[in-house]
N, C-alpha and C positions, 0 to 999 in steps of 0.2 A: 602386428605380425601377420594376420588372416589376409591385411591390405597387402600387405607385402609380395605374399605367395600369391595372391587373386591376381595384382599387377604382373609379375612375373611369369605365371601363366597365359595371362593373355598376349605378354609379347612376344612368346616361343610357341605360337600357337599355331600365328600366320609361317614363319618361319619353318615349321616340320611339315605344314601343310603345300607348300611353296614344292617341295619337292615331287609332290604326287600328284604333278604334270609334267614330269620328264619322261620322254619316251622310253622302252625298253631300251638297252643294249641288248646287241645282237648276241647269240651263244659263241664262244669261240670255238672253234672246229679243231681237229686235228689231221696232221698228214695222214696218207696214209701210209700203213708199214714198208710199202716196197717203196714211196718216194724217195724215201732217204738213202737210196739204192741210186737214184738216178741225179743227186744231186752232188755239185760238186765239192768236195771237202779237201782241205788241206790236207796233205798225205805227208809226214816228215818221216822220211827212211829213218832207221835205226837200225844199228848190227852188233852183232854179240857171236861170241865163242860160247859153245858148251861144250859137254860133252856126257854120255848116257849111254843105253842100251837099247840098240832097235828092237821094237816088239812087234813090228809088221812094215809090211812093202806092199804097193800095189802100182804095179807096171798100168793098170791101167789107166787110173784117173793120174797117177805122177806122181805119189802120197808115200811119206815115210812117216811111220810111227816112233816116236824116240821118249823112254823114259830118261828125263838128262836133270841133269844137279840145279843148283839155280844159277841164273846166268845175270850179273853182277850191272854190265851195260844195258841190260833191257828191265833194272829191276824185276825181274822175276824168278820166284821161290823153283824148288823141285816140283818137277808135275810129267804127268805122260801129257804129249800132245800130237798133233801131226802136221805136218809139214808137206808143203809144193817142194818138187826138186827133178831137176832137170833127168832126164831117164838114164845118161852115160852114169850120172851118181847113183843111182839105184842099184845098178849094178855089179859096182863094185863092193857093197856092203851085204851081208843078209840078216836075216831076222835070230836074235841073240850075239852077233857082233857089239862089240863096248867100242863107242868111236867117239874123235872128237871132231867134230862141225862148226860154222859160221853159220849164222841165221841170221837175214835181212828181213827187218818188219817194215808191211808200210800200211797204217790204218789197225788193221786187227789180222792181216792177214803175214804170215809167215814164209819163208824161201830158203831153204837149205841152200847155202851157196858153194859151200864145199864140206866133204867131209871122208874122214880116213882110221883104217881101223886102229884101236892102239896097240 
C-alpha cells in the first residue's frame, strides 16, 4: 500500500509542478463608469399608458413628476417617477392634476408623449 501511495506521488508531482512555469495572466480591467455612456447599445422603444398624479413640473430642464398606478405594458409596479416631456405638455397640466399619459421608454430613459387631465 506505502508502494502504492510513494508511486502515485511521484507521478503527480511532475504534473502539479509543470504548471509553475506558466506565466501570469494579465489582471482583467474594467470600463470605466462613463464608457458605457459612449457606447452603443440597442435601444428597444417600449410604450405604455398610465395614469397618476402630477407632483411637480419643471419648465426648465422639460421634467414632469407623476405619481401613476403600475403600467401593465412596461411591467412596471406604482412608483413616483419623472419624466422628459415636451414644454406645450407641460403646460397644459399642473402640479396635483390626476391625468392620464402615454410614456415612451427607450433604454432607461422615459418621454411623456401625451397626456390629459381626467
Amino acid at each position: 500500500m506505502k508502494k502504492l501511495l510513494m508511486t502515485a506521488t511521484l507521478l503527480a508531482l511532475p504534473l502539479g509542478l509543470s504548471a509553475c512555469n506558466k506565466p501570469a495572466e494579465e489582471p482583467k480591467t474594467e470600463a470605466p463608469a462613463d464608457a458605457m455612456g459612449s457606447m452603443a447599445m440597442p435601444a428597444e422603444a417600449k410604450m405604455g399608458k398610465g395614469s397618476g398624479t402630477v407632483t411637480a413640473i419643471d419648465m426648465a430642464t422639460k421634467k414632469i413628476t407623476l405619481d401613476h398606478g403600475p403600467i401593465a405594458e412596461l411591467e412596471w409596479p406604482a412608483m413616483t417617477m419623472g419624466f422628459t416631456a415636451k414644454p406645450e405638455l407641460l403646460t397644459i397640466v399642473a402640479v396635483g392634476d390626476k391625468v392620464d399619459f402615454d410614456v415612451t421608454v427607450t433604454g432607461n430613459a422615459g418621454e411623456v408623449t401625451a397626456i390629459t387631465k381626467q
